[in-house]
N, C-alpha and C positions, 0 to 999 in steps of 0.2 A: 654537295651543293646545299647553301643556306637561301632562305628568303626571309623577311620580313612580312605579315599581313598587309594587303592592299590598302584594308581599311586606314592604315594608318601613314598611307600618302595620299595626299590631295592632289588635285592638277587643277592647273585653269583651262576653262572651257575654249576652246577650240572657234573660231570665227568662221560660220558658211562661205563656201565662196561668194562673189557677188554676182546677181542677176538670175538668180532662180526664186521663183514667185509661184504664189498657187492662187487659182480659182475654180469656180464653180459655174457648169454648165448644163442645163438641161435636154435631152437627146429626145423629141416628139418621133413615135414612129413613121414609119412611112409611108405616103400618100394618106394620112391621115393628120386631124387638126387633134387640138389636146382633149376637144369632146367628145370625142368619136365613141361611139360603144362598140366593145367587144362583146360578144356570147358565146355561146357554144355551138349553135345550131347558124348564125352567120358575122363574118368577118371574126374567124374565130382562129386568128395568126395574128400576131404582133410581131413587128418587122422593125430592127433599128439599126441603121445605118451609122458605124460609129465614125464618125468624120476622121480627117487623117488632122488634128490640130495642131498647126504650124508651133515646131520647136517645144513639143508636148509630148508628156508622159500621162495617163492616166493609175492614180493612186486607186488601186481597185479596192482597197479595204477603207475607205472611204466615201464610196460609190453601190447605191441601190436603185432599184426599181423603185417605182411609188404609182400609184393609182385608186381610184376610187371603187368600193366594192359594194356592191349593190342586189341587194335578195328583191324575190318577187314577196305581197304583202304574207304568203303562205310558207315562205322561206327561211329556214335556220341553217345558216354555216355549219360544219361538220364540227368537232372538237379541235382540229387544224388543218382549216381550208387550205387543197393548194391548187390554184385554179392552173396551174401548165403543167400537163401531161409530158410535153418532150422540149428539148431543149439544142437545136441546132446551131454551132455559130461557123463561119468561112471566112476565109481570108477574101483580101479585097482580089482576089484573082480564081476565086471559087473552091480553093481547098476547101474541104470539110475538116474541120479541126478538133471538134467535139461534135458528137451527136447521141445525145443520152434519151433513151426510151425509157420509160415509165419513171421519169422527172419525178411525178408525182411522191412516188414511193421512196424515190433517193432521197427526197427533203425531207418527209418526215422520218427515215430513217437517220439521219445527223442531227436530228432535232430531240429524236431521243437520245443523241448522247451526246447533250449539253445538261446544264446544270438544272436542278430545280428552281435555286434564284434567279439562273440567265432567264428562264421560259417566262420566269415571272415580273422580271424588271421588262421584257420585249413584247404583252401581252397585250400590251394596249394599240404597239402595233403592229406586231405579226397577225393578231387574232386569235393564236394558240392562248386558249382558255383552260386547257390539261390541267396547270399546277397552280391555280388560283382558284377561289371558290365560284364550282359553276352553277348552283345553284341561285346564286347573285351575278352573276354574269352573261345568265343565258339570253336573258332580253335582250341583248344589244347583239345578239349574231342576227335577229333578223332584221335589217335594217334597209327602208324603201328607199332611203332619202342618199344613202351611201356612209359610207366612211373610210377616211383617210387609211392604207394597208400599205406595210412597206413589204418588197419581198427583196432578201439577200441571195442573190444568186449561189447555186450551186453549181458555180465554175472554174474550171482550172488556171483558166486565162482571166474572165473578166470578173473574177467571184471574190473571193475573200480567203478561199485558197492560195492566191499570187502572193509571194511574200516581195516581188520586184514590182517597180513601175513599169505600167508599158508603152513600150516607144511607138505609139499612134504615127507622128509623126517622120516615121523610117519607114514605114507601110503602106505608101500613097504608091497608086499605081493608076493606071488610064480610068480605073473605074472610080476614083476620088474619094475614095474612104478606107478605114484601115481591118474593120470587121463586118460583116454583116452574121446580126444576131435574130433568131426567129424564135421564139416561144408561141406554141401551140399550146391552145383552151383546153382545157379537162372538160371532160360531161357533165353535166349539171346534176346525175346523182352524187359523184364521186366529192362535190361540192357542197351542197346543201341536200337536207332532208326537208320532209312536208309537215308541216303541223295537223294537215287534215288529208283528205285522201285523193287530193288534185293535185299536176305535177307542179314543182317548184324550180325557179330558174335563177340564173345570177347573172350579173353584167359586171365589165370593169368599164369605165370611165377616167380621163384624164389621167390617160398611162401616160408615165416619162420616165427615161432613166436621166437619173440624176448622179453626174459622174465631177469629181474633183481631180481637176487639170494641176500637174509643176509643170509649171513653164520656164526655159529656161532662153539664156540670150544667144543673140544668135551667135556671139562667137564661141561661147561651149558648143554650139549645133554643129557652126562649119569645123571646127574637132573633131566631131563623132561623124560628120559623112565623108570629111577625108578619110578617117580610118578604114569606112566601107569602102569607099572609090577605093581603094588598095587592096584590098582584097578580106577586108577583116569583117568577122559576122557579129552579130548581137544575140549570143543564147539568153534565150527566155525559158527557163522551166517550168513546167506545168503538170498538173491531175490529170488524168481522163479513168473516167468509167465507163465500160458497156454495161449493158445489161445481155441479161439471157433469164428466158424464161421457160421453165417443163413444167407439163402438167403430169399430177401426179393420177397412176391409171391403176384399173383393176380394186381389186379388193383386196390386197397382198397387207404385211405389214412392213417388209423391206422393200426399198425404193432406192434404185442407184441414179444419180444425177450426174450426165457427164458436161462438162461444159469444156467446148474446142475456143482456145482464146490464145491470138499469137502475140503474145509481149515481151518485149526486149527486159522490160524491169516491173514487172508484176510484183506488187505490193501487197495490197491488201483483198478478201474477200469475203461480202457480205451476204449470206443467204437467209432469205424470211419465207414465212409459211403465208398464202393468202387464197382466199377464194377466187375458183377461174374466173367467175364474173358478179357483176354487182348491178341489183336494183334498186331505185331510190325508196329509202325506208319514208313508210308516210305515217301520220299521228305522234308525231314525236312529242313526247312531253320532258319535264326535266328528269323523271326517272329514266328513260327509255334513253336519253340521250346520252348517257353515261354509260350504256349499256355495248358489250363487245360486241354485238351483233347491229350495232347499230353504226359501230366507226368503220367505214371500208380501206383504214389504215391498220386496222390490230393487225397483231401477228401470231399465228395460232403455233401450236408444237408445247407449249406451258401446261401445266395442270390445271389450272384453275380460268373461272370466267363472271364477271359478271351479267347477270341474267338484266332481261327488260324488266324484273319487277324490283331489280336494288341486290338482289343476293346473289353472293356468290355460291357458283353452284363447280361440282367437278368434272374435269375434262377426260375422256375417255382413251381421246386419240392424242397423246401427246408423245413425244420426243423420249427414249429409255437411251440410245445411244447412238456414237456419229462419228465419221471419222473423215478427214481428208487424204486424198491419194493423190500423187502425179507420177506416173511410172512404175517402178517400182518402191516409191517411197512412201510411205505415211505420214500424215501432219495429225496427233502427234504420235508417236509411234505404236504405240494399242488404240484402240477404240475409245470413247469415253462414254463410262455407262454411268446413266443420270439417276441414280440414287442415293436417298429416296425421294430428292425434288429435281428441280433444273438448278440448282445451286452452283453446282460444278459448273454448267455451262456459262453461267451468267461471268462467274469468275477466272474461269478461260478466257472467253472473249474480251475481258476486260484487260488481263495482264497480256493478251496477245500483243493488245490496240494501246498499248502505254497509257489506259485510261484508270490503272489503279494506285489511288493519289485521292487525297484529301479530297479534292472535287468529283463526288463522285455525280455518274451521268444519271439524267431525271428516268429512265430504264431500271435502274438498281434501286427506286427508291417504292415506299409503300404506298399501294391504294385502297380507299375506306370503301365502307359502306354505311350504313347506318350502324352496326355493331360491329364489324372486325375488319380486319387489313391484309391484305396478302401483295408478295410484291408484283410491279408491274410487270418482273420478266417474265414473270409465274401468270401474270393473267393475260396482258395482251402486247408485251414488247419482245417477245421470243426473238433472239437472232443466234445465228450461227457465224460466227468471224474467226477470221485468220489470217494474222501477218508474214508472211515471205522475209520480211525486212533479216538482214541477217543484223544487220548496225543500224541505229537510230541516228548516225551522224547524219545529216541534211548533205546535199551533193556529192551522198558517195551511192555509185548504183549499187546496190544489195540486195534488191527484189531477186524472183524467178525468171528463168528467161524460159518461158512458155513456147518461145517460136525456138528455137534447140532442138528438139525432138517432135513436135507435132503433136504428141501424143497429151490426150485429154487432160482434165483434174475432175478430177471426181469428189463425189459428197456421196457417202454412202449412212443411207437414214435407218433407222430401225423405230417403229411406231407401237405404241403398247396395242392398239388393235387397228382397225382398219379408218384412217385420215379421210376416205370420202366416205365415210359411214352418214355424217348429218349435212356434208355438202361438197362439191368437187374440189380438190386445193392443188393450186401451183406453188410448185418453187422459186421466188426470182431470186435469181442469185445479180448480185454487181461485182463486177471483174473493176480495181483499180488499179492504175498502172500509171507510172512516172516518164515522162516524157521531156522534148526538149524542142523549144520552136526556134529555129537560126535565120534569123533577121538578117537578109543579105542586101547586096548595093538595088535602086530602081526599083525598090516595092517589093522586092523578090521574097518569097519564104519559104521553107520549107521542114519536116521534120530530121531529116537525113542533113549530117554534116559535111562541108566539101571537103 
C-alpha cells in the first residue's frame, strides 16, 4: 500500500450546518444579588443553579467563574489563593456527581503542572504570582478595594476537562435546571497571611459564572429528543477525583498508605506531602512570603527548602524511596530509590502523566534566591503520580478497575528520618477515575448504562 503526504492535498472547507449559534450568559448565585459578599466565617457557600437552557449546550472550555477578591487592610493573598475548599455538583434530580474534598489542593496541584509561561500569561487573573516577579508584585495581593479574579474550574463536567458540549438542555426535570453546582469558602488562613500580628480576612464579591451557550434550532433539537423518546442515551464523559487523606503517625520512618477506592477505570494518582493543619502566618514581608513555611500549599518529601530569611536551607525528612502496590502487583515493579536527589521521581511522574515533552510543567523548573537555584520539585512541589492508563487513546477504558477485587492500593514511603520530627504531615492522595454520564429521555441521568 502507497500514499502520498497529506500536505500536499488541499480541500475545501466544509459549510456548518445552519442554525447553530453561540452566546454568552451570566449564572448569579442563588438567592443571592451579584453584590452579595461571601466570607469564610458567613454565607460562606456559593450555590449555582445551572438553568436547563432551551435547545443549549454549554462550551465548558470557554466558561469560568469570575468574582471580586477582596483582603482585609492587614491582608496579603497567599502566593496562589484558592478560596474553595470543596467542590460539589448534582444533577437536577439530586445525584451527586462530583464531590471533591480539599478542592483546594487539587488546584494548586494542576497548577503546578502547567507551564511557566501559562502561570505567567494567567497572573493577572488568576492571582498566581509564583512565576513572575514577586517581589514587584506583592503589593497588589493586598487589595481593600477588590480585584477582578478569574477561577477555572477543576471539573469533570463543567471545567475545562469536558472535551464535549453539554446538553443542559436534555436535563430539565420538575426541578428546572440542569446542575446544581456548590463551592464552599476556604479559611481565611489557607487564603491570606497577616502583615502584622491581627487576623486577616478575605471576601469575594460579584461572583458569577460566566458560561458560553451553542445553541442550536429547534429542528436539530426535535432530532435529538426523538432519538431519546426511542430509547437512545447521550454519553457524556467525564473526570472525577476523590480525595483521601492519612495522617502520617509515630516516629517510624516507613509509612504504608492504603487507600480503598472502587473504580471501574482508575486512571491516574496523585499523592502530596502536607501538614495536618494550618495557622495563619502573621508579619509577612516579601522575604517571608516566599518562604516554604509560609505557603500552606508546598509540598514536603524534597530535599531542599526555603527558609523565612531568603536561604535555602536542607531538608532532613525527605522522601529516599516509594513504591505502588495493588494486590499483588507493584507500580513499578521494584521500589524507586531517590538517589542522590528526588530527580528520579520528578522524572517518573512526568513520563507516567505524558508530561515529558518540550513543555515542561512550572514543578520541574528552577527557584532562586538571592544567590542560587534549586528546583521546585526539590524544594516545595514534591508529588508522587502514577498512571494506570494502559493506552493513551482517548475512549478506550485502560485504567484499573479498583472495584474487581476490593482489595486496597497502596503507597508504600520510606523517609530518610522521622517526617513529623518539625511538624505533623498528611498524605493526600487524589484517586482519578474516568467515568461516563448517560443522559436519558425526561431529565433522567445516570452513571450506569441501560
Amino acid at each position: 500500500m502507497e500514499a502520498i503526504p497529506r500536505v500536499l492535498v488541499s480541500r475545501d472547507m466544509i459549510k456548518m450546518i445552519p442554525g447553530i449559534k453561540c452566546l454568552r450568559a451570566n449564572i448569579l448565585p442563588l438567592h443571592h444579588s451579584g453584590n452579595h459578599q461571601f466570607t469564610s466565617t458567613a454565607s460562606n457557600k456559593v450555590t449555582f443553579q445551572i438553568p436547563s437552557f432551551p435547545n443549549s449546550y454549554i462550551n465548558t472550555k470557554r466558561s469560568f467563574i469570575r468574582f471580586v477578591l477582596k483582603t482585609s487592610a492587614n491582608g496579603v493573598l497567599v502566593p496562589q489563593a484558592n478560596p474553595f475548599r470543596r467542590l460539589l455538583l448534582k444533577s437536577s434530580r439530586g445525584q451527586v456527581l462530583e464531590d471533591i474534598d480539599n478542592y483546594d489542593t487539587l488546584c494548586r496541584l494542576f497548577q503546578n503542572m502547567k507551564t511557566k509561561q501559562t502561570l505567567e500569561a494567567e497572573a493577572v487573573s488568576t492571582k498566581d504570582i509564583r512565576a513572575v516577579d514577586v517581589g514587584k508584585n506583592l503589593s497588589k495581593m493586598t487589595n481593600v478595594s477588590g480585584q477582578m479574579t478569574k477561577h477555572t474550574l477543576q471539573s469533570g463536567i463543567l471545567g475545562d476537562w469536558q472535551e464535549y458540549l453539554v446538553p443542559v438542555s436534555s436535563m430539565v426535570a420538575s426541578s428546572g435546571y440542569a446542575f446544581q453546582l456548590e463551592l464552599f469558602l476556604n479559611e481565611d488562613a489557607k487564603v491570606v497571611g497577616s502583615t502584622n500580628t491581627n487576623p486577616a480576612t478575605y471576601s469575594l464579591e460579584e461572583v458569577s459564572f460566566d458560561v458560553e451557550l451553542v445553541e442550536v434550532s429547534d429542528a436539530i433539537m426535535a432530532d435529538i429528543n426523538s432519538e431519546l423518546a426511542n430509547g437512545a442515551q447521550i454519553p457524556l464523559p467525564y473526570k472525577l477525583w476523590r480525595s483521601h487523606q492519612t495522617a502520617l503517625s509515630g516516629a517510624g520512618t516507613e509509612h504504608k498508605i492504603d487507600i480503598s477506592e472502587s473504580a471501574m477505570n482508575l486512571t491516574n494518582m496523585y499523592s502530596v506531602i502536607m501538614p495536618q493543619s494550618w495557622s495563619q502566618k502573621q508579619s509577612v514581608t516579601n522575604t517571608k512570603y516566599l518562604a516554604k513555611e509560609f505557603d500552606p500549599y508546598s509540598f514536603y518529601g524534597g530535599r531542599k527548602a526555603l527558609s523565612a530569611s531568603g536561604a535555602f536551607t536542607d531538608a532532613a525528612d525527605y522522601v529516599n524511596k516509594y513504591v505502588w502496590r495493588y494486590g499483588s502487583t507493584f507500580y513499578p515493579q521494584s521500589p524507586i530509590e531517590l538517589v542522590p536527589d528526588s530527580t528520579l521521581a520528578l522524572e517518573t511522574s512526568l513520563a507516567t502523566l505524558d508530561l515529558k515533552n518540550n513543555e515542561r510543567p512550572f514543578m520541574a523548573t528552577l527557584e532562586d534566591n538571592a544567590t542560587e537555584s534549586h528546583p521546585r520539585f526539590e524544594s516545595r512541589d514534591f508529588v508522587l503520580a502514577h498512571s494506570f492508563r494502559k493506552s493513551g487513546d482517548k475512549g478506550i477504558v485502560s485504567g484499573l478497575n479498583s472495584a474487581n477485587s476490593g482489595a486496597p492500593i497502596s503507597l508504600q514511603l520510606h523517609f530518610n528520618s522521622n517526617p513529623n520530627a518539625s511538624l505533623p504531615k498528611s498524605v493526600q492522595t487524589f484517586i482519578e477515575q474516568e467515568n461516563t454520564l448517560y443522559i436519558k429521555p425526561n431529565g433522567e441521568s445516570s452513571t450506569v448504562a441501560n
